[in-house]
mmCIF file of the protein (N, C-alpha, C, O) and its ligand, coordinates in Angstrom:
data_MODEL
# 
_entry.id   MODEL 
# 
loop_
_entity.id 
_entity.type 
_entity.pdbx_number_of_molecules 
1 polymer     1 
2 non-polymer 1 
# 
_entity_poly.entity_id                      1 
_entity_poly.type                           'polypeptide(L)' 
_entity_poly.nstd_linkage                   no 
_entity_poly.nstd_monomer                   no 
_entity_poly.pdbx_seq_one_letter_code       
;(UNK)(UNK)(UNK)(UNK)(UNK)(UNK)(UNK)(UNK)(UNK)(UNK)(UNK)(UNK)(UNK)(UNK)(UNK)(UNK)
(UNK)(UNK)(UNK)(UNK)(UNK)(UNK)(UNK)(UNK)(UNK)(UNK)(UNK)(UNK)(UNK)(UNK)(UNK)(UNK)
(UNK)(UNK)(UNK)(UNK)(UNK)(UNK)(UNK)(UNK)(UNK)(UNK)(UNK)(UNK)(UNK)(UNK)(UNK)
;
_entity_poly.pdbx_seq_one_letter_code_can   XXXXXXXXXXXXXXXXXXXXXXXXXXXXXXXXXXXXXXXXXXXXXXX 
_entity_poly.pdbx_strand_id                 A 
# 
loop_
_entity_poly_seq.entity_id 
_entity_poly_seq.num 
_entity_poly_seq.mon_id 
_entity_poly_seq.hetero 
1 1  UNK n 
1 2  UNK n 
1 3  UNK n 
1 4  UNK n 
1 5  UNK n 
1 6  UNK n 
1 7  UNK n 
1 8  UNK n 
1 9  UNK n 
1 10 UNK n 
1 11 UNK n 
1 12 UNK n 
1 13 UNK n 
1 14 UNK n 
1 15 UNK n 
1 16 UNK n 
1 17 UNK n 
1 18 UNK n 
1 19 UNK n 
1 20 UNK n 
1 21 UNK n 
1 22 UNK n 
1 23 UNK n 
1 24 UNK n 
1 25 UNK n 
1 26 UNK n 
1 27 UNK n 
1 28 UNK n 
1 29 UNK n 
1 30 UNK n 
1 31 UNK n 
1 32 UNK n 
1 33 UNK n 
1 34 UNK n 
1 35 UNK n 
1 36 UNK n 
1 37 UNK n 
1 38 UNK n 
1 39 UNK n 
1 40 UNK n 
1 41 UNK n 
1 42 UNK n 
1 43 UNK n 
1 44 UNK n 
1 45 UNK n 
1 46 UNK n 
1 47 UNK n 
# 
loop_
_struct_asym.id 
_struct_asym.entity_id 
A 1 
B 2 
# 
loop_
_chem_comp.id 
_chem_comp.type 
_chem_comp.mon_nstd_flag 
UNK 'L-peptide linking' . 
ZN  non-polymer         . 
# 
_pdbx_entity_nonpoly.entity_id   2 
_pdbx_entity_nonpoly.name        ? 
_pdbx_entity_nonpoly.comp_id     ZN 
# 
_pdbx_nonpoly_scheme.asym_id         B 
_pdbx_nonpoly_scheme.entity_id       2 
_pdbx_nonpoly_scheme.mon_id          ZN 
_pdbx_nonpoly_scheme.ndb_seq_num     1 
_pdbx_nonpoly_scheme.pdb_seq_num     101 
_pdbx_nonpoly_scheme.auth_seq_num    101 
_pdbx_nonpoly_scheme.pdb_mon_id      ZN 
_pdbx_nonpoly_scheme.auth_mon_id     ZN 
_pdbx_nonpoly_scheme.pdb_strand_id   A 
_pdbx_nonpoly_scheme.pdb_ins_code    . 
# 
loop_
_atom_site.group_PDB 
_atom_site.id 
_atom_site.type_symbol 
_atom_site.label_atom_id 
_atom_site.label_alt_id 
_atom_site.label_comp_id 
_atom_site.label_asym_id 
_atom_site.label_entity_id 
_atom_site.label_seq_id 
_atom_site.pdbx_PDB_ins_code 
_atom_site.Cartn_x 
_atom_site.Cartn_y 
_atom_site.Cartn_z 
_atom_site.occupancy 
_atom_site.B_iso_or_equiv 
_atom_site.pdbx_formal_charge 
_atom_site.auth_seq_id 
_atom_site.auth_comp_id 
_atom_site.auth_asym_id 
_atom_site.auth_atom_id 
_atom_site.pdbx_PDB_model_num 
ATOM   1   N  N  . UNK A 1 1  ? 0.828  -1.201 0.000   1.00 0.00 ? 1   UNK A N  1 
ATOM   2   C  CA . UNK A 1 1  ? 0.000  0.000  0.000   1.00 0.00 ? 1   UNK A CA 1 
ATOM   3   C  C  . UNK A 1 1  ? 0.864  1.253  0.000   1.00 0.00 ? 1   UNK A C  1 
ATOM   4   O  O  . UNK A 1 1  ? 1.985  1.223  0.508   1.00 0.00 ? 1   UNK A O  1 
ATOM   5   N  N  . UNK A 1 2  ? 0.444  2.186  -0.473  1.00 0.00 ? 2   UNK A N  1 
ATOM   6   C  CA . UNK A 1 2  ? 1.164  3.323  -1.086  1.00 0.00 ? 2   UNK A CA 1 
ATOM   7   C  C  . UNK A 1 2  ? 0.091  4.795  -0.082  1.00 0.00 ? 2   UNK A C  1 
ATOM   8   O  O  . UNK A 1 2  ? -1.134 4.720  0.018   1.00 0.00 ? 2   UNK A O  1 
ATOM   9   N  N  . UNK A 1 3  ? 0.653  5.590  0.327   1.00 0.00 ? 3   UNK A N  1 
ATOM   10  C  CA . UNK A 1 3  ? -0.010 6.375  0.700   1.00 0.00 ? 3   UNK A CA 1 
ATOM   11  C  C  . UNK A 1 3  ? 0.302  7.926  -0.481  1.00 0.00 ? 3   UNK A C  1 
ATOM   12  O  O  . UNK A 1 3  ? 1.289  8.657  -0.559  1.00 0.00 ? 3   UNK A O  1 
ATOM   13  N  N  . UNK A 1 4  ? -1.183 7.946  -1.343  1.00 0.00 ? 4   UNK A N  1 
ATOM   14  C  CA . UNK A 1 4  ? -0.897 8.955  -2.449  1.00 0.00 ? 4   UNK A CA 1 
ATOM   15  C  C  . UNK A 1 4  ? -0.897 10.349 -1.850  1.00 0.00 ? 4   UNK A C  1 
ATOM   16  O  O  . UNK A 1 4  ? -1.356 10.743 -0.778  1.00 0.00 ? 4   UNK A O  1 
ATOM   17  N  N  . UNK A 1 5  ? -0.141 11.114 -3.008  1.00 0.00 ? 5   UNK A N  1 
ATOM   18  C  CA . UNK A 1 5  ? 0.218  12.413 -2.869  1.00 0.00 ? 5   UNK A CA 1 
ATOM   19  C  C  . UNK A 1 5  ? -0.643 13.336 -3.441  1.00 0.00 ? 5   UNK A C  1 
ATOM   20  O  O  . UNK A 1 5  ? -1.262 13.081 -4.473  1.00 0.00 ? 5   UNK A O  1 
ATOM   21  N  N  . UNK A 1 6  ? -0.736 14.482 -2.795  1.00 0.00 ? 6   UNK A N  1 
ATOM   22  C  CA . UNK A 1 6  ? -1.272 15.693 -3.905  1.00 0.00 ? 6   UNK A CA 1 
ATOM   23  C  C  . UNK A 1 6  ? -0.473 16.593 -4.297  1.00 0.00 ? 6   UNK A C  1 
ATOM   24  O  O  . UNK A 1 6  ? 0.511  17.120 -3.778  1.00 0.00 ? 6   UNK A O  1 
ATOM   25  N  N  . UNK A 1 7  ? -1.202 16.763 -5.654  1.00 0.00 ? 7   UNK A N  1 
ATOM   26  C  CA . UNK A 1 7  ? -0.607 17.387 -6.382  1.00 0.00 ? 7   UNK A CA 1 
ATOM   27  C  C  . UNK A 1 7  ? -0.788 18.981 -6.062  1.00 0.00 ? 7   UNK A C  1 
ATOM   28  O  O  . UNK A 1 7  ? -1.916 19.426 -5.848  1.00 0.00 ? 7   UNK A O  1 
ATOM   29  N  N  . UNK A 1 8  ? 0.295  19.773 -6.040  1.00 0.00 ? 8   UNK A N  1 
ATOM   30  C  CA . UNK A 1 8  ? -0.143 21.184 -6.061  1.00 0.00 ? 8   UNK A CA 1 
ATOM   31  C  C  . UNK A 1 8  ? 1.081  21.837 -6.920  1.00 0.00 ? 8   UNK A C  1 
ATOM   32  O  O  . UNK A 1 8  ? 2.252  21.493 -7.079  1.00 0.00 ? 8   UNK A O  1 
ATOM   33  N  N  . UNK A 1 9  ? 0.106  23.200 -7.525  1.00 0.00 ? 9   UNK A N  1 
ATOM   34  C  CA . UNK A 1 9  ? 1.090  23.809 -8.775  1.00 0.00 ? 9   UNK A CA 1 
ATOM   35  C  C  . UNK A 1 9  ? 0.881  25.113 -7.714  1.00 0.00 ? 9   UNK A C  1 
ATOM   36  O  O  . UNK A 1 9  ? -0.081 25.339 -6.980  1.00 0.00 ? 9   UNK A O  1 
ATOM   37  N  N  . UNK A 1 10 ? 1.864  25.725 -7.858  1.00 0.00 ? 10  UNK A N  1 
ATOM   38  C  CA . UNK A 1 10 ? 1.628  27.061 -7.214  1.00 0.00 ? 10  UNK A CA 1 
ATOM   39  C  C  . UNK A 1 10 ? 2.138  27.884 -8.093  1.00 0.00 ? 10  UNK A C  1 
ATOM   40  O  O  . UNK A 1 10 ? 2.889  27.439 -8.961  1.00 0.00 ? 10  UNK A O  1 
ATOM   41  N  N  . UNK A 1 11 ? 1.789  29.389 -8.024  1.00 0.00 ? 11  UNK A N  1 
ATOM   42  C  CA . UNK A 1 11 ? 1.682  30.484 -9.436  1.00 0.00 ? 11  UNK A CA 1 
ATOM   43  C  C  . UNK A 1 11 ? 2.446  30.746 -9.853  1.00 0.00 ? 11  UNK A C  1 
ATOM   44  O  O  . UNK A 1 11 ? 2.333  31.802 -10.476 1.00 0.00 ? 11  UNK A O  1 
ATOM   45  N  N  . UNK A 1 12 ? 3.920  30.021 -9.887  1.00 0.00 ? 12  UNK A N  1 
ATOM   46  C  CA . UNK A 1 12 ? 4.791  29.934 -10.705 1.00 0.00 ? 12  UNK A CA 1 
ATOM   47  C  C  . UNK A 1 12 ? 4.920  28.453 -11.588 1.00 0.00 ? 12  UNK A C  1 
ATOM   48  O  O  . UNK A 1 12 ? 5.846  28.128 -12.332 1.00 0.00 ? 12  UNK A O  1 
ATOM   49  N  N  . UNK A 1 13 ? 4.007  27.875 -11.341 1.00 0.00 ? 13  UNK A N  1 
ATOM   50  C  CA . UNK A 1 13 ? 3.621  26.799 -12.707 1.00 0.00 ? 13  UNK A CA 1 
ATOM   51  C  C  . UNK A 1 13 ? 4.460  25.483 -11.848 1.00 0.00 ? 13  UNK A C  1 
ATOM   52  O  O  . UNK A 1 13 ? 4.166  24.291 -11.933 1.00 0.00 ? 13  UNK A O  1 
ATOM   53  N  N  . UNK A 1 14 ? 5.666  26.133 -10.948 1.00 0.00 ? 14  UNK A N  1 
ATOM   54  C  CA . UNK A 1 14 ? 5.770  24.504 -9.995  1.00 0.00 ? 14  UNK A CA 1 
ATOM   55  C  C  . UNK A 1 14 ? 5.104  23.413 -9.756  1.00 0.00 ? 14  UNK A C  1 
ATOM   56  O  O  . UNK A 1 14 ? 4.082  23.638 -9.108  1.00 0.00 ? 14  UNK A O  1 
ATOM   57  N  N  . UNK A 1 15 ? 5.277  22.305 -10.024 1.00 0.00 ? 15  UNK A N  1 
ATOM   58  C  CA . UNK A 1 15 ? 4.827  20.967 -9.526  1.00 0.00 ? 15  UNK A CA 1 
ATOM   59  C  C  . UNK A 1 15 ? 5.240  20.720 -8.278  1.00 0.00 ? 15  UNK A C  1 
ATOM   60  O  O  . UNK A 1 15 ? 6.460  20.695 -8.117  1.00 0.00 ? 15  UNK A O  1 
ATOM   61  N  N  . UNK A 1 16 ? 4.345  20.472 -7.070  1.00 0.00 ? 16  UNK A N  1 
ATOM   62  C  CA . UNK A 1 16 ? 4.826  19.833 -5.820  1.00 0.00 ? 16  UNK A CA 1 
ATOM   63  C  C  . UNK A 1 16 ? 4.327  18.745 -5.325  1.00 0.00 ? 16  UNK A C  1 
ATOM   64  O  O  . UNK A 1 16 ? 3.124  18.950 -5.486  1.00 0.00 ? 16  UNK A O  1 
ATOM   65  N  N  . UNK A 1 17 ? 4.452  17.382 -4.666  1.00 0.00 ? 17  UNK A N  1 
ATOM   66  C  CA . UNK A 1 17 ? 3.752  16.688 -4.078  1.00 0.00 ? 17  UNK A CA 1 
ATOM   67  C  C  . UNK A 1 17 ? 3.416  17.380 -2.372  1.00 0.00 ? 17  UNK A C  1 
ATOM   68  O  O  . UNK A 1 17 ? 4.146  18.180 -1.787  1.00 0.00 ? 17  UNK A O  1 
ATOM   69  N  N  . UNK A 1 18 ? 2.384  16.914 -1.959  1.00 0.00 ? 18  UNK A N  1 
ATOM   70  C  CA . UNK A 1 18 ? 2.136  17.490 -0.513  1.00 0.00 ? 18  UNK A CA 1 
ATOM   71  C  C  . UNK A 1 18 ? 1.569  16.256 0.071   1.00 0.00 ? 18  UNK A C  1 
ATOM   72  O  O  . UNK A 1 18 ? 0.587  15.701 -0.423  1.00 0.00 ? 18  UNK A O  1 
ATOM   73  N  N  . UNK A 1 19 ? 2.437  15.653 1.550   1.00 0.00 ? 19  UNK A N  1 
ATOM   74  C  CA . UNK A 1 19 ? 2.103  14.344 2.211   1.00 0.00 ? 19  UNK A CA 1 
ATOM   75  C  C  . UNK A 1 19 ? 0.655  14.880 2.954   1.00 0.00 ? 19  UNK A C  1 
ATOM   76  O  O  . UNK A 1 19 ? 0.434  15.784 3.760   1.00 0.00 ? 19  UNK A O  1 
ATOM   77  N  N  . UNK A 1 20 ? -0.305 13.771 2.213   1.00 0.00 ? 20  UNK A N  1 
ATOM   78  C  CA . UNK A 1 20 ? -1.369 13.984 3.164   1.00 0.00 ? 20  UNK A CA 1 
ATOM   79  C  C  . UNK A 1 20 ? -1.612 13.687 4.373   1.00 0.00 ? 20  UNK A C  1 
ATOM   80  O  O  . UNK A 1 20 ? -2.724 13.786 4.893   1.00 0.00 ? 20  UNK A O  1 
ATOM   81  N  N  . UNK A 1 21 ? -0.488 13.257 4.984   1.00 0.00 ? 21  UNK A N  1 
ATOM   82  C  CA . UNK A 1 21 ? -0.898 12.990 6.507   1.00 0.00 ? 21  UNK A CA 1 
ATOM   83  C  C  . UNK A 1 21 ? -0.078 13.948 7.240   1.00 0.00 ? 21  UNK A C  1 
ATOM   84  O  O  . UNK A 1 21 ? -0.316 14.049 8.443   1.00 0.00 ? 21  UNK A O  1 
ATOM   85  N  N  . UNK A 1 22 ? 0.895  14.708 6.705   1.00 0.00 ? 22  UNK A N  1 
ATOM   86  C  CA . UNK A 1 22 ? 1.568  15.777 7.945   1.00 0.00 ? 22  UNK A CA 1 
ATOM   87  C  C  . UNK A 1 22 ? 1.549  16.906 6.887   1.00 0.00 ? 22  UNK A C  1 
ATOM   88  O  O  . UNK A 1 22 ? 2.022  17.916 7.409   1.00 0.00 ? 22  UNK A O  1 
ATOM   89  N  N  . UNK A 1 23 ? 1.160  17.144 5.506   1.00 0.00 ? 23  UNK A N  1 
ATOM   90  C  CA . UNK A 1 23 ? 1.279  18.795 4.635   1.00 0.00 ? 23  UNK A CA 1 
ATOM   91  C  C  . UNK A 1 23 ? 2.571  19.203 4.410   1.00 0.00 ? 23  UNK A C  1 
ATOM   92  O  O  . UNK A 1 23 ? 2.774  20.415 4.350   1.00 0.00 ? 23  UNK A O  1 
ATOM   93  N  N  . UNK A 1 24 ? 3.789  18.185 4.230   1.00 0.00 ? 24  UNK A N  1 
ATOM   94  C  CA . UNK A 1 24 ? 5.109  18.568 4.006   1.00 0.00 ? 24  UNK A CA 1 
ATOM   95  C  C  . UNK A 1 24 ? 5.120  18.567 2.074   1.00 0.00 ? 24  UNK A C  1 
ATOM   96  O  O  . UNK A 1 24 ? 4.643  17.808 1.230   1.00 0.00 ? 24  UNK A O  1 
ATOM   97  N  N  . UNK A 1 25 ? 5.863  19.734 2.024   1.00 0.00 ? 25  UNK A N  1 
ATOM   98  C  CA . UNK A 1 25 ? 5.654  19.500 0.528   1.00 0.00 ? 25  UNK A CA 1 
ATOM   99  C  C  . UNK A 1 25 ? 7.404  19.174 -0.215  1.00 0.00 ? 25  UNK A C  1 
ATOM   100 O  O  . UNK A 1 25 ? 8.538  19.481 0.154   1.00 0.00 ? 25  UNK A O  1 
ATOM   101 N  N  . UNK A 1 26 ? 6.813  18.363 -1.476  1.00 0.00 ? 26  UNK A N  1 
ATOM   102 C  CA . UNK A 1 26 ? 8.034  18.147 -2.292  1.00 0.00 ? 26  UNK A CA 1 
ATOM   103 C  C  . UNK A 1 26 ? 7.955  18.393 -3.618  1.00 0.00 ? 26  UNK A C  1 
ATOM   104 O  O  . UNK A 1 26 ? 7.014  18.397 -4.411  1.00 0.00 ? 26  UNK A O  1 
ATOM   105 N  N  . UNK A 1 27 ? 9.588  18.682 -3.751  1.00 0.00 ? 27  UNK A N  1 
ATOM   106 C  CA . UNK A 1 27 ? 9.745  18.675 -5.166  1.00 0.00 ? 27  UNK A CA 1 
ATOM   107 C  C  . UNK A 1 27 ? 9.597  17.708 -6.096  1.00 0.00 ? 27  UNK A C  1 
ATOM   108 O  O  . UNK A 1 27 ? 8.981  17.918 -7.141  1.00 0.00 ? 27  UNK A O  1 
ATOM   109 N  N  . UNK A 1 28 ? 10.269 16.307 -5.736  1.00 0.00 ? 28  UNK A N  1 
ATOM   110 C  CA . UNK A 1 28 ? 9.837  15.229 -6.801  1.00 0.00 ? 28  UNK A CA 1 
ATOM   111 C  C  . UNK A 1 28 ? 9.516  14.225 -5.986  1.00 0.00 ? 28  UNK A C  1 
ATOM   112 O  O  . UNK A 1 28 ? 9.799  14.241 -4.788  1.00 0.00 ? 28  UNK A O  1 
ATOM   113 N  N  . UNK A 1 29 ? 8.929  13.313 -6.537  1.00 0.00 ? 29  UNK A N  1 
ATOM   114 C  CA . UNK A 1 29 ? 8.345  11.867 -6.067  1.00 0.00 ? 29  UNK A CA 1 
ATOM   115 C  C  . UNK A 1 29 ? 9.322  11.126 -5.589  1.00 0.00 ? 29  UNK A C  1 
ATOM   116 O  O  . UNK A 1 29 ? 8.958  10.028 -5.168  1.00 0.00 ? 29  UNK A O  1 
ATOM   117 N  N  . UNK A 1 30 ? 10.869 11.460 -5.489  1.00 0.00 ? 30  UNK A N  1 
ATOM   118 C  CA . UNK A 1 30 ? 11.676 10.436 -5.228  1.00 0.00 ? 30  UNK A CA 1 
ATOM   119 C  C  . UNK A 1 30 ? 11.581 10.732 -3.375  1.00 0.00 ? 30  UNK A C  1 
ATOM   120 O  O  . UNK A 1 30 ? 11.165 10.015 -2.466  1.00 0.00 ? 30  UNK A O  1 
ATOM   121 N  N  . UNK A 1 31 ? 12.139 12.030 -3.385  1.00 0.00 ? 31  UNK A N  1 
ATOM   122 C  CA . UNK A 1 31 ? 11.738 12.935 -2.262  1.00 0.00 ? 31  UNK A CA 1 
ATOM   123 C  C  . UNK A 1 31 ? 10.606 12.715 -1.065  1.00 0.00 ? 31  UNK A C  1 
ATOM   124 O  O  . UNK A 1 31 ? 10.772 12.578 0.147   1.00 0.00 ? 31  UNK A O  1 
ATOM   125 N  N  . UNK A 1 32 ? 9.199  12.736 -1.991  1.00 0.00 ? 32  UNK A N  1 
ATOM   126 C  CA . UNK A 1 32 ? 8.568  12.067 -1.298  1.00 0.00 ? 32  UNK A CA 1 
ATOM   127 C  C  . UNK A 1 32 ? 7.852  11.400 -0.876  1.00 0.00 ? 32  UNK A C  1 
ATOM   128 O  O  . UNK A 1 32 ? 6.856  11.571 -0.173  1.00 0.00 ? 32  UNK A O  1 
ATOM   129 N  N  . UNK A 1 33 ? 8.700  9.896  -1.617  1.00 0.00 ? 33  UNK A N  1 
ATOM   130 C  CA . UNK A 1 33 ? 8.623  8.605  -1.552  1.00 0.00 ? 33  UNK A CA 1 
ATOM   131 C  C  . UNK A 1 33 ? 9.244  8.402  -0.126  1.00 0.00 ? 33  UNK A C  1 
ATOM   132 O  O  . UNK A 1 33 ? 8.681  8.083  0.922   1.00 0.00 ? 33  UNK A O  1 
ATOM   133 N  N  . UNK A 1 34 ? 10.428 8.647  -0.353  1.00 0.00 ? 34  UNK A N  1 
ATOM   134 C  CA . UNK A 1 34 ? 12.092 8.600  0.967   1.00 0.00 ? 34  UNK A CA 1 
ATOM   135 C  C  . UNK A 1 34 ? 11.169 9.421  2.235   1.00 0.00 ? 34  UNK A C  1 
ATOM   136 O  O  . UNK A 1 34 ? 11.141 8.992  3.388   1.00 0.00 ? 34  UNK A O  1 
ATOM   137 N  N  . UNK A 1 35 ? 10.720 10.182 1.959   1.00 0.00 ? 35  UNK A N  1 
ATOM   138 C  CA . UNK A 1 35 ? 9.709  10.507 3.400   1.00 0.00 ? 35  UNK A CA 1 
ATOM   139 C  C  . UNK A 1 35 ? 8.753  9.850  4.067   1.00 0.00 ? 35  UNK A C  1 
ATOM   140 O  O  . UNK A 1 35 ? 8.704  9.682  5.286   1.00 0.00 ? 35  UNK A O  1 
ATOM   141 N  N  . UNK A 1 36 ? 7.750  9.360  2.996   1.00 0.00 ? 36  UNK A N  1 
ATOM   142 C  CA . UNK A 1 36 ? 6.905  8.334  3.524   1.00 0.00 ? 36  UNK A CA 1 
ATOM   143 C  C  . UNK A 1 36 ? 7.428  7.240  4.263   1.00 0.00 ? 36  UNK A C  1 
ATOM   144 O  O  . UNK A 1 36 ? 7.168  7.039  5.449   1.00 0.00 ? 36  UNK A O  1 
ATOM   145 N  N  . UNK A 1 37 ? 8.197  6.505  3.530   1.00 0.00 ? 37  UNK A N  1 
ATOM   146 C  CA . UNK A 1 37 ? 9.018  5.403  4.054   1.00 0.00 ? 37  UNK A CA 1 
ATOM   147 C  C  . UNK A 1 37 ? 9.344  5.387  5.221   1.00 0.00 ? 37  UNK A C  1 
ATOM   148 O  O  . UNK A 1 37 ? 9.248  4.525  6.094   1.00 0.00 ? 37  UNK A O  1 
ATOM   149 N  N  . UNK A 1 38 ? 9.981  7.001  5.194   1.00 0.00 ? 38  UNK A N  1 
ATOM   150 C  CA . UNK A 1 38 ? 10.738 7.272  6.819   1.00 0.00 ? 38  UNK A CA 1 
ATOM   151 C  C  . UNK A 1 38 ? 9.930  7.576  7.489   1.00 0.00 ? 38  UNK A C  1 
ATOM   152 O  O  . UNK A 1 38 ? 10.272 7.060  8.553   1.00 0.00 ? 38  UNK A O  1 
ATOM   153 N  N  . UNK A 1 39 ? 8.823  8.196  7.696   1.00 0.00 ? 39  UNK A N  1 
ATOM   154 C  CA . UNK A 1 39 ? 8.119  9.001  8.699   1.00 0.00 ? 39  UNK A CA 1 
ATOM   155 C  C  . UNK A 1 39 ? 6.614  8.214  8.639   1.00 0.00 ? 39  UNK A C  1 
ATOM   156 O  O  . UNK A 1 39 ? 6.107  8.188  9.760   1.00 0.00 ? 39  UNK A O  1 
ATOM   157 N  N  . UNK A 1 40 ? 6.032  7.762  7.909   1.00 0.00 ? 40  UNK A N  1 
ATOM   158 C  CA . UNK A 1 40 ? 4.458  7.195  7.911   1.00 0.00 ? 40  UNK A CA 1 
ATOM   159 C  C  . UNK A 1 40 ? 5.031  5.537  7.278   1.00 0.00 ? 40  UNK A C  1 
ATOM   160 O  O  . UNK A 1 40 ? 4.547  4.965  6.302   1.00 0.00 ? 40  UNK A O  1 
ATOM   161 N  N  . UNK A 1 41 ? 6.031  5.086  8.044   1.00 0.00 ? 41  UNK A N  1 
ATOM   162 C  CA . UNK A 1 41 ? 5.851  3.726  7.790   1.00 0.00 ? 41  UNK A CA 1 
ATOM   163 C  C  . UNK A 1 41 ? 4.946  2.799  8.547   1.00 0.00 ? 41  UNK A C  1 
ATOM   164 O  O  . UNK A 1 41 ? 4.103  1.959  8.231   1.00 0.00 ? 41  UNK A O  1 
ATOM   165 N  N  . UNK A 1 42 ? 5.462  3.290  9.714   1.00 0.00 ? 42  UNK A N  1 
ATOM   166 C  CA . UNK A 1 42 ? 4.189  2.719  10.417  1.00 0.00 ? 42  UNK A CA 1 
ATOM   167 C  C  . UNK A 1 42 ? 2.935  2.413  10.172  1.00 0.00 ? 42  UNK A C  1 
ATOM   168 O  O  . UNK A 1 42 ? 2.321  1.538  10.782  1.00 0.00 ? 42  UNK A O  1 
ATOM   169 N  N  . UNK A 1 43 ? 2.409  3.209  9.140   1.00 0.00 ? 43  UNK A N  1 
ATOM   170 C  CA . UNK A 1 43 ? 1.090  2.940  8.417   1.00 0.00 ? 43  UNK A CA 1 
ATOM   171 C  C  . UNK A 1 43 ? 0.911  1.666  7.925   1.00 0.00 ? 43  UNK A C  1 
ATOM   172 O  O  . UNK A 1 43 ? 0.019  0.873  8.226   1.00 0.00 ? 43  UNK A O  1 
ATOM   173 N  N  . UNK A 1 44 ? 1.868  1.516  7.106   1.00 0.00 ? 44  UNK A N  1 
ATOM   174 C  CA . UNK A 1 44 ? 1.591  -0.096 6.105   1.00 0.00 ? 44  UNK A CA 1 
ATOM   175 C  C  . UNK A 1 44 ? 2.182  -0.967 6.733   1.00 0.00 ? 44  UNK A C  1 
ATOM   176 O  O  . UNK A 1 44 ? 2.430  -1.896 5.964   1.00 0.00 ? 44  UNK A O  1 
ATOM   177 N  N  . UNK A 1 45 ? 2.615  -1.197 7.935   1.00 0.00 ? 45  UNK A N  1 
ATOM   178 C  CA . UNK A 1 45 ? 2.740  -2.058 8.731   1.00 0.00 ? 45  UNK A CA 1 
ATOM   179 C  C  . UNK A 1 45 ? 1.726  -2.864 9.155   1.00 0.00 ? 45  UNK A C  1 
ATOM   180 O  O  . UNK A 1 45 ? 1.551  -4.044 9.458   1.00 0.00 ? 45  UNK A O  1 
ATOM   181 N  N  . UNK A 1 46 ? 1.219  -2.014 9.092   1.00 0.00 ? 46  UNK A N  1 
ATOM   182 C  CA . UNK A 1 46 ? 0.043  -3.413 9.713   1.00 0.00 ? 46  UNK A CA 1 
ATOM   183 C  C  . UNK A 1 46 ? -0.852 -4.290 8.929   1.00 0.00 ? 46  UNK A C  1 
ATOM   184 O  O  . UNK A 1 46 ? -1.454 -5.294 9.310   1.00 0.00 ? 46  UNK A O  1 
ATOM   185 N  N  . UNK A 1 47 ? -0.835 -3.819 7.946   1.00 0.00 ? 47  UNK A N  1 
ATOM   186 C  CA . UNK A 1 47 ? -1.224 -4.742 6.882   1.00 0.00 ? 47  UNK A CA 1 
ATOM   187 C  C  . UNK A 1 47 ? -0.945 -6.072 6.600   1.00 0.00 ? 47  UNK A C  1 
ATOM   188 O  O  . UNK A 1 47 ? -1.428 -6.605 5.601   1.00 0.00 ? 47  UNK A O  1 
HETATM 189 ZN ZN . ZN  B 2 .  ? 4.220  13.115 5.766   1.00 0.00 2 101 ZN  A ZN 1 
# 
């Protein structure tokens, strides 16, 4: 299980992801992929 991102462009046409469970935002998906992992792993643990 994957916990998805949103997307936000802000008015300089930037692409950001934003973690929906704490509102940290990123520049690319690698970014914050490596966050999830680290900080909301606990989530898919229990699965
Ligand atoms: Zn987060």
């Amino acid at each position: 299980m994957r916990l998805k991102a949103e997307k936000i462009t802000n008015k300089h046409g930037d692409v950001f992801l934003r973690c929906p469970r704490c509102g940290k935002l990123f520049k690319d998906s690698k970014s914050y992929t490596k966050h999830v992992n680290k900080a909301h792993k606990h989530l898919f643990n229990k699965e």
